[in-house]
BATOR-14874 format. One record per residue: x, y, z of N, C-alpha, C, O in turn. Coordinates in steps of 0.05 Angstrom, whole numbers, padded with zeros to 5 digits, always signed. Layout:
N
XYZXYZXYZXYZ
...
end
This chain:
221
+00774+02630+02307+00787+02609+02291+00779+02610+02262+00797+02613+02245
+00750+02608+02253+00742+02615+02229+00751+02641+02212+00747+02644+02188
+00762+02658+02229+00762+02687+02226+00794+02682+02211+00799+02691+02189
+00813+02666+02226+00848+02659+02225+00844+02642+02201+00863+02650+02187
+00830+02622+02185+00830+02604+02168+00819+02621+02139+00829+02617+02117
+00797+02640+02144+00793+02650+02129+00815+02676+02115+00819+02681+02091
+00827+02688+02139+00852+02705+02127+00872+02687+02111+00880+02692+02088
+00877+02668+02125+00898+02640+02108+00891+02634+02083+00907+02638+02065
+00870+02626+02079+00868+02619+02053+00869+02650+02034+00881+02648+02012
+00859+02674+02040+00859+02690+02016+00884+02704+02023+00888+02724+02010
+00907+02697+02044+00931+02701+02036+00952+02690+02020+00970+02702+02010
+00945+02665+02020+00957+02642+02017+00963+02652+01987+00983+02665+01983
+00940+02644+01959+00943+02656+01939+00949+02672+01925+00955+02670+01901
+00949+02701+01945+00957+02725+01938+00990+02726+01932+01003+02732+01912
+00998+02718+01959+01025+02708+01951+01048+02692+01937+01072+02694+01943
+01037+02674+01913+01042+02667+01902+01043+02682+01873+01059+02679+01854
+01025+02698+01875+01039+02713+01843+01062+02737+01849+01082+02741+01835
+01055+02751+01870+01075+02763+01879+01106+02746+01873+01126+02759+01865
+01108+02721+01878+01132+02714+01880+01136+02704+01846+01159+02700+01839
+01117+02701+01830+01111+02697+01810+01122+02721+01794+01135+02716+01773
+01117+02746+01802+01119+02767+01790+01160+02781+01793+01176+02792+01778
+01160+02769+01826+01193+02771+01837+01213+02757+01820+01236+02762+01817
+01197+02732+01807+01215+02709+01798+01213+02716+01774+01222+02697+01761
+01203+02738+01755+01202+02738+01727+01222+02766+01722+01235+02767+01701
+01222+02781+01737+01235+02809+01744+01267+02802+01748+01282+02820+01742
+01277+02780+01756+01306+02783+01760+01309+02759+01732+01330+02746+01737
+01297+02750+01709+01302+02742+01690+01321+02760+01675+01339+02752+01660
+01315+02783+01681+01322+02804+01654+01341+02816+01669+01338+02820+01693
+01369+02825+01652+01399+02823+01661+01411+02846+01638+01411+02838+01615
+01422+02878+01645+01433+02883+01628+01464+02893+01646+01469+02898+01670
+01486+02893+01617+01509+02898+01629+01523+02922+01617+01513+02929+01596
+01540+02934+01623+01556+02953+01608+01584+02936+01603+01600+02947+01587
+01593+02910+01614+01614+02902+01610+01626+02899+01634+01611+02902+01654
+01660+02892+01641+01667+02890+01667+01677+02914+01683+01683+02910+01707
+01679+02944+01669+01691+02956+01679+01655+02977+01672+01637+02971+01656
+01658+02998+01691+01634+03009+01683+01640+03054+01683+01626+03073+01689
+01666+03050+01673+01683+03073+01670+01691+03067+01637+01694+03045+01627
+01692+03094+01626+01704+03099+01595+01720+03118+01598+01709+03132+01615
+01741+03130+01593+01760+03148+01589+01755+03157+01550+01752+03142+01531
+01755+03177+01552+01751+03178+01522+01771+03213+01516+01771+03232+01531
+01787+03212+01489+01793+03241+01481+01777+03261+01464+01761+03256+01446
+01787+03293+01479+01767+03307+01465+01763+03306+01435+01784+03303+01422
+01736+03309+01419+01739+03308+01396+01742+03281+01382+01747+03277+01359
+01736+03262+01401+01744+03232+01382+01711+03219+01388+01697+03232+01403
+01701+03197+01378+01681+03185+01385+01688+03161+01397+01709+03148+01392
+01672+03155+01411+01678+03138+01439+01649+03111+01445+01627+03122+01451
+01648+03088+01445+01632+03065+01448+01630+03068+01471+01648+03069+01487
+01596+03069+01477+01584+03058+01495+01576+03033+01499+01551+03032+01498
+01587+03007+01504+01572+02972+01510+01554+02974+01528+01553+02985+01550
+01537+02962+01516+01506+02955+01532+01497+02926+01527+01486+02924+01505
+01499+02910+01536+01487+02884+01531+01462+02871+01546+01462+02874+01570
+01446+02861+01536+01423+02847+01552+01425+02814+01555+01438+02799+01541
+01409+02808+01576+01412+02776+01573+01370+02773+01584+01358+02789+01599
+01359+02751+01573+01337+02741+01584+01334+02716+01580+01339+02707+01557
+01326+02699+01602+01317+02674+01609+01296+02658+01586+01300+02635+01579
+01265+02684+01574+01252+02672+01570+01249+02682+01540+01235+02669+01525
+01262+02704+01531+01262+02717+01507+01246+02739+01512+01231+02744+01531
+01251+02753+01489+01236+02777+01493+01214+02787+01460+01219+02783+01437
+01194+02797+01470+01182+02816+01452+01167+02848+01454+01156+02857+01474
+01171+02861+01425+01165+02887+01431+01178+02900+01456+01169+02915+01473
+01212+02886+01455+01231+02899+01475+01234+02939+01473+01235+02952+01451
+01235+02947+01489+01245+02973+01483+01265+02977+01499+01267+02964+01520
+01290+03003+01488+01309+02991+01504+01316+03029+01497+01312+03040+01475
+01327+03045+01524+01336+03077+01517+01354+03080+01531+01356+03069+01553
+01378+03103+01520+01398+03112+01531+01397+03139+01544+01388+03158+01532
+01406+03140+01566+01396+03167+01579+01426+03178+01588+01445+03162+01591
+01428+03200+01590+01457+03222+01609+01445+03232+01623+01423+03242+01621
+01460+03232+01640+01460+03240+01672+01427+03243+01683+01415+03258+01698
+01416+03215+01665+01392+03198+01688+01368+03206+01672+01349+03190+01670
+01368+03238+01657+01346+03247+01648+01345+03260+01627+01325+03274+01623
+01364+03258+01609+01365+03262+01590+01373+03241+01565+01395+03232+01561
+01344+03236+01546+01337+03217+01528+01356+03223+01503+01354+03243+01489
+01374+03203+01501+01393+03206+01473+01390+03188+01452+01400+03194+01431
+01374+03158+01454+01376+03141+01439+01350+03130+01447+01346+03129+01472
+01331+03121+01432+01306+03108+01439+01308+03083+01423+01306+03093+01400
+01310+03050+01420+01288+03034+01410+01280+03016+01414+01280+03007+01437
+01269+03002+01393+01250+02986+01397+01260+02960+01385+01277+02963+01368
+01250+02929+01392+01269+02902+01377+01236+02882+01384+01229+02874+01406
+01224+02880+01362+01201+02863+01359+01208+02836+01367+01194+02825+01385
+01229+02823+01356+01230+02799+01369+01263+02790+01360+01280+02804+01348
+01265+02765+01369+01297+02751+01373+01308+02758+01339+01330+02766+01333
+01289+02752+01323+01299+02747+01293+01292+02765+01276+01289+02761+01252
+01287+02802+01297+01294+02832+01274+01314+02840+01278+01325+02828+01296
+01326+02857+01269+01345+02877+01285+01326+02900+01302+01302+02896+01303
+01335+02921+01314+01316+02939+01335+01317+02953+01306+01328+02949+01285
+01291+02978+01322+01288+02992+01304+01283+03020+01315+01269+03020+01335
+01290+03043+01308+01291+03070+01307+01275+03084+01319+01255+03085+01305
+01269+03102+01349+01244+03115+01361+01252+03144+01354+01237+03157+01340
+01280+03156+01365+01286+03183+01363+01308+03176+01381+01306+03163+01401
+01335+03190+01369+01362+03193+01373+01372+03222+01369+01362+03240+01356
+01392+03223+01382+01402+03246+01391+01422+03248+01362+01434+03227+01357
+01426+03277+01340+01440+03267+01316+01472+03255+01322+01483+03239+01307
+01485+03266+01346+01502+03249+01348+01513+03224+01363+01534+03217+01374
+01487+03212+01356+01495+03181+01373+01484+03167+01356+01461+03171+01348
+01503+03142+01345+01493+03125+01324+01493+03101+01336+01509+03099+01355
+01480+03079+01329+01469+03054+01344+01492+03027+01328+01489+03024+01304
+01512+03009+01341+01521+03002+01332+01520+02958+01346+01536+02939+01346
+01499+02962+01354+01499+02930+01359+01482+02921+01338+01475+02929+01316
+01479+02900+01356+01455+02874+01345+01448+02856+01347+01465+02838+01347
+01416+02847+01348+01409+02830+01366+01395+02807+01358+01375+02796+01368
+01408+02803+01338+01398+02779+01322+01419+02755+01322+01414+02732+01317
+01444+02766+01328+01472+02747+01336+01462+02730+01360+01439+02722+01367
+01487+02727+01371+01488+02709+01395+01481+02731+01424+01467+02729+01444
+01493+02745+01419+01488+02764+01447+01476+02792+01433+01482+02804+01412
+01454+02797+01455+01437+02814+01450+01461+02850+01452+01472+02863+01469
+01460+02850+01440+01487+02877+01443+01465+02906+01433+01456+02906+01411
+01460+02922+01448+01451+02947+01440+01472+02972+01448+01461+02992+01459
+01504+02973+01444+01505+02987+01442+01499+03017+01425+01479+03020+01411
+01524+03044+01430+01520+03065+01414+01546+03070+01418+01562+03059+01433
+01550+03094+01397+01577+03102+01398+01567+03139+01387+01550+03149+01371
+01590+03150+01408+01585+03184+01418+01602+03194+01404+01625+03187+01405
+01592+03213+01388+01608+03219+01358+01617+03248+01368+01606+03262+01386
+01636+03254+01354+01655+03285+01361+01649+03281+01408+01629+03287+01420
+01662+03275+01415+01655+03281+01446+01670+03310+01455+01692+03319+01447
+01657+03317+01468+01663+03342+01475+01671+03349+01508+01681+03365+01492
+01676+03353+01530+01681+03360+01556+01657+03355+01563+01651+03335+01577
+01641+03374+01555+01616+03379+01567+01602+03348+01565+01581+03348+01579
+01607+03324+01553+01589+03303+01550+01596+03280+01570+01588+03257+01569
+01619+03296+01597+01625+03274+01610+01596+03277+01629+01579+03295+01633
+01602+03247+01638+01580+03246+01665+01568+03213+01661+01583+03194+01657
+01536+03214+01666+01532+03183+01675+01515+03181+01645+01502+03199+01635
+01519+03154+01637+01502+03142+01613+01493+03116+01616+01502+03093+01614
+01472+03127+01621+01437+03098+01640+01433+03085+01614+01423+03099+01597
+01441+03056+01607+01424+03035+01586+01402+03025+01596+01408+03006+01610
+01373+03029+01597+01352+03017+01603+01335+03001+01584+01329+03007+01561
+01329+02981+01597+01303+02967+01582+01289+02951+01593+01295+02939+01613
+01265+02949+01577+01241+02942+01583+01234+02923+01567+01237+02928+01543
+01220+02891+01577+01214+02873+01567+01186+02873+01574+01180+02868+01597
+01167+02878+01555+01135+02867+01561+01130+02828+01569+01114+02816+01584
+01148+02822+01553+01141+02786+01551+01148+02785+01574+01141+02762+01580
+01163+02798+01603+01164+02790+01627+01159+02812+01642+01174+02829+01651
+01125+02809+01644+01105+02842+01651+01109+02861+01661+01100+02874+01680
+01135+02865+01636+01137+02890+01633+01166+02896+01656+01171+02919+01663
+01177+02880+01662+01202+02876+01669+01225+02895+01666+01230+02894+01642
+01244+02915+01680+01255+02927+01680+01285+02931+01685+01293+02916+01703
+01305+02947+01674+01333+02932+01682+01349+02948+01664+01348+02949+01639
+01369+02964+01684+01388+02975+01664+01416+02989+01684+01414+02995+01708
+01436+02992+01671+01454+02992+01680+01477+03021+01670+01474+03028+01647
+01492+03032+01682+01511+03066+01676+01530+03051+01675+01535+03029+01684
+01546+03074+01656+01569+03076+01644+01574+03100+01647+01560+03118+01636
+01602+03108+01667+01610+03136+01668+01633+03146+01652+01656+03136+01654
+01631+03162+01639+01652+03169+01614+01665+03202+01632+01655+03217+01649
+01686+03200+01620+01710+03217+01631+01725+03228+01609+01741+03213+01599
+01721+03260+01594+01739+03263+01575+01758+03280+01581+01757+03298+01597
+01790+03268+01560+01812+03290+01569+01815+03306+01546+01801+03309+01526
+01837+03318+01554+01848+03325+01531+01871+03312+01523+01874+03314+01498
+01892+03297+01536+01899+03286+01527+01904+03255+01543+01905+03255+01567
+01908+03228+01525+01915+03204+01525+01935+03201+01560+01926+03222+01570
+01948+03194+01573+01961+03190+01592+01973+03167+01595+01970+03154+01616
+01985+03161+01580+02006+03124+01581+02016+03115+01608+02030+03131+01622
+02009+03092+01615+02022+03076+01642+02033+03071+01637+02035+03057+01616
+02052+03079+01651+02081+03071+01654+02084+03046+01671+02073+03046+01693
+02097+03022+01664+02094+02996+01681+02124+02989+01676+02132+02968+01668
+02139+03011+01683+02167+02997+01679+02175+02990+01710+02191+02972+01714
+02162+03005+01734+02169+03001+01760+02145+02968+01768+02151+02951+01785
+02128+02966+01756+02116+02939+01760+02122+02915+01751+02115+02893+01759
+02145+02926+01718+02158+02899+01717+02183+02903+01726+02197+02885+01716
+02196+02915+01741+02219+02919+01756+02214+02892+01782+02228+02873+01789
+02189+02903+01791+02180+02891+01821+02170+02861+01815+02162+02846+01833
+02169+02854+01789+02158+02827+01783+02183+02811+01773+02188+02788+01781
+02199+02824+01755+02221+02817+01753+02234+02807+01781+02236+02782+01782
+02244+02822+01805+02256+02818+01818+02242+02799+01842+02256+02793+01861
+02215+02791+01842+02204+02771+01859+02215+02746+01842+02235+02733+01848
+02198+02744+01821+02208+02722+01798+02232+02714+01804+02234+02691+01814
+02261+02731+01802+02285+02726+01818+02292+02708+01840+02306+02687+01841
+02278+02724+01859+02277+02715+01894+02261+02684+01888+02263+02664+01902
+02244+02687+01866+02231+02654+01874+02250+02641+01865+02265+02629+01880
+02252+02641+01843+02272+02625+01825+02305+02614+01837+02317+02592+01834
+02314+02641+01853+02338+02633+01874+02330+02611+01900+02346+02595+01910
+02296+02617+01908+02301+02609+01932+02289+02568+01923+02287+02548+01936
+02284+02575+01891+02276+02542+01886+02306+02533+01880+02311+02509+01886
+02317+02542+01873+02348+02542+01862+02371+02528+01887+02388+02510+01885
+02361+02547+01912+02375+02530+01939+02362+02516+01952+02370+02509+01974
+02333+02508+01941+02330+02484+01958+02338+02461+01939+02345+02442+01952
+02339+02457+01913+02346+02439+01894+02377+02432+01906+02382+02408+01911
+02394+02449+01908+02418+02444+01911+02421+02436+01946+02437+02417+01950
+02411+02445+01966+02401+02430+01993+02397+02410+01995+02406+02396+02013
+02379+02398+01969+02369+02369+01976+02392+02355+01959+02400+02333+01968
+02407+02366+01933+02424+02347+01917+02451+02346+01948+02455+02323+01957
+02464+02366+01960+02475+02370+01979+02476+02345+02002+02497+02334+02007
+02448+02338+02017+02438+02327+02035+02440+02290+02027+02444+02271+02042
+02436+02292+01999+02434+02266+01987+02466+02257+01985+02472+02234+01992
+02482+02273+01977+02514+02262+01977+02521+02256+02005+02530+02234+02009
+02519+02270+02023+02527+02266+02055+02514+02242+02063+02524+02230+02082
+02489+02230+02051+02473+02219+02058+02483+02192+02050+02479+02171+02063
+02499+02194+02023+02504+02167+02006+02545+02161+02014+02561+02144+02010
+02545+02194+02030+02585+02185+02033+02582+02171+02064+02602+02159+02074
+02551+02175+02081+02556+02164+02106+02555+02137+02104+02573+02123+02113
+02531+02124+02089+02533+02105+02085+02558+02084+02079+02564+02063+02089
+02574+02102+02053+02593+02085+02046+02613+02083+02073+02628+02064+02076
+02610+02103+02090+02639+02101+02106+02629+02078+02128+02645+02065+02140
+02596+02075+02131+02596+02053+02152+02599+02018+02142+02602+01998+02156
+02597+02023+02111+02612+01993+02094+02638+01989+02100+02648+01967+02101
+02653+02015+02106+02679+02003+02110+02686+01997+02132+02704+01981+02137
+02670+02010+02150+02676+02003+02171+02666+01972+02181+02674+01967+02204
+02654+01957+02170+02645+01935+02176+02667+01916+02167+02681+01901+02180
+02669+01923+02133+02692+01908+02125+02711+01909+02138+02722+01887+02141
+02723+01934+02152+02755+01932+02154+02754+01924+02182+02775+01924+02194
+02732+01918+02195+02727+01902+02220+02728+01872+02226+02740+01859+02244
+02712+01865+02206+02718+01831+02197+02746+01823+02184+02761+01804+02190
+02750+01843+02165+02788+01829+02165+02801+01840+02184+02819+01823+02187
+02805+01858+02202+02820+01855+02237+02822+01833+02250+02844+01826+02261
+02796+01815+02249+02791+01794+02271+02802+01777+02258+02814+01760+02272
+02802+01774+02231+02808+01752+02220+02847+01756+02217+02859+01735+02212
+02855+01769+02219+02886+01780+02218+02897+01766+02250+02913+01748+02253
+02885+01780+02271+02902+01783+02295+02891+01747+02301+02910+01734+02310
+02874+01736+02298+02865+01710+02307+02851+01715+02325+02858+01707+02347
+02826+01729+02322+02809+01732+02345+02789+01713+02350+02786+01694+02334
+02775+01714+02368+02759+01688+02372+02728+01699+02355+02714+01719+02357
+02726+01666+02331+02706+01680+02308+02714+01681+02283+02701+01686+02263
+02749+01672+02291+02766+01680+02264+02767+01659+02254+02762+01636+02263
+02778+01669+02225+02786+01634+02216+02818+01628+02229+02827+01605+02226
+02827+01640+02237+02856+01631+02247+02846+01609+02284+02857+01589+02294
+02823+01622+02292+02809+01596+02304+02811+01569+02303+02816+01552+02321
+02805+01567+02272+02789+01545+02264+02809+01528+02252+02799+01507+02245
+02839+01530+02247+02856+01523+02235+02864+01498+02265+02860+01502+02289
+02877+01471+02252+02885+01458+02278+02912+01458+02287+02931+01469+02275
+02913+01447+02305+02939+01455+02317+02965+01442+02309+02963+01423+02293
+02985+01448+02315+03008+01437+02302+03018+01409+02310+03022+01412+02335
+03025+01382+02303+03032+01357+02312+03052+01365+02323+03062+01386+02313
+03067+01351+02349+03083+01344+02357+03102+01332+02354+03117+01328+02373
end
């Protein structure tokens, strides 16, 4: 029993920074944006988006761009919320075009002359010390052609056009169903007024009993 109380308590503690350490690690958030594919043409330069987000702020952030996982193209460094980053060693053609002194922490780059050979995967990583040393980063896979390829969306607004149609017809006959339903609705009525009326002057014509020809008295003698 002493033996079970004594493991408890020096487990007990241990586990709390662990979760301490779990709960500081998913603070730090980076994105490439919503799509995580670039299409780019040969010979043109092409943006890479990288954005960061943190809970608690960051200092002496370092933040690097890598191709295909292991190869270092962009290195730096951002002292705190109110420098811009600053310069470790870059590849000469990748120039650094965010900044993180705005509202959103933006570290992108943009890939100057691109060539065939530069398709593949591009790793944004970074590293926050102020959350020990906290880790987080996210690819962007670039695809170069040679040439541009235009969608054609004339068969998608064909098929949207012609639903739009079908709705529009089928709100079209129920509008006229219900205006339809409401006249039959207002000519039955009227025909059972007449029929009431032209029922009460009958009785009252032939001298039926009920009528006023009833109620009239009889002739003297």
């Amino acid at each position: 029993m002493r033996g079970d109380k004594a493991l408890a308590s020096l487990s007990a503690p241990l586990s709390l920074p662990g979760l301490h350490i779990l709960a500081i690690a998913f603070t730090l958030e980076v994105s490439v944006g919503k799509t995580n594919t670039v299409t780019a043409l040969n010979n043109s330069n092409v943006l890479l988006p990288c954005t960061f987000t943190t809970c608690i702020g960051f200092q002496d952030l370092v933040f690097k761009w890598y191709f295909n996982t292991t190869e270092l193209i962009y290195h730096g460094k951002i002292k705190t919320k109110a420098t811009e980053p600053t310069l470790v060693w870059k590849n000469p053609r990748v120039e650094f075009v965010g900044s993180t002194t705005k509202k959103e922490n933006n570290i992108s780059i943009v890939l100057n002359g691109v060539e065939f050979s530069d398709a593949g995967k591009y790793t944004c990583h970074v590293k926050n010390p102020k959350e020990r040393n906290a880790q987080h980063n996210a690819t962007i896979i670039l695809t170069v052609v040679h040439k541009m390829v235009e969608t054609d969306n004339t068969v998608t607004l064909i098929i949207v056009g012609v639903v739009g149609g079908l709705i529009g017809l089928l709100i079209l006959f129920m509008l006229i169903k219900r205006v339809v339903l409401f006249i039959i609705k207002k000519t039955q009525d009227g025909k059972k007024e007449c029929l009431v009326s032209s029922s009460g002057n009958d009785n009252t014509e032939n001298g039926l009993a009920g009528s006023k020809a009833e109620q009239k008295a009889p002739p003297k003698a």
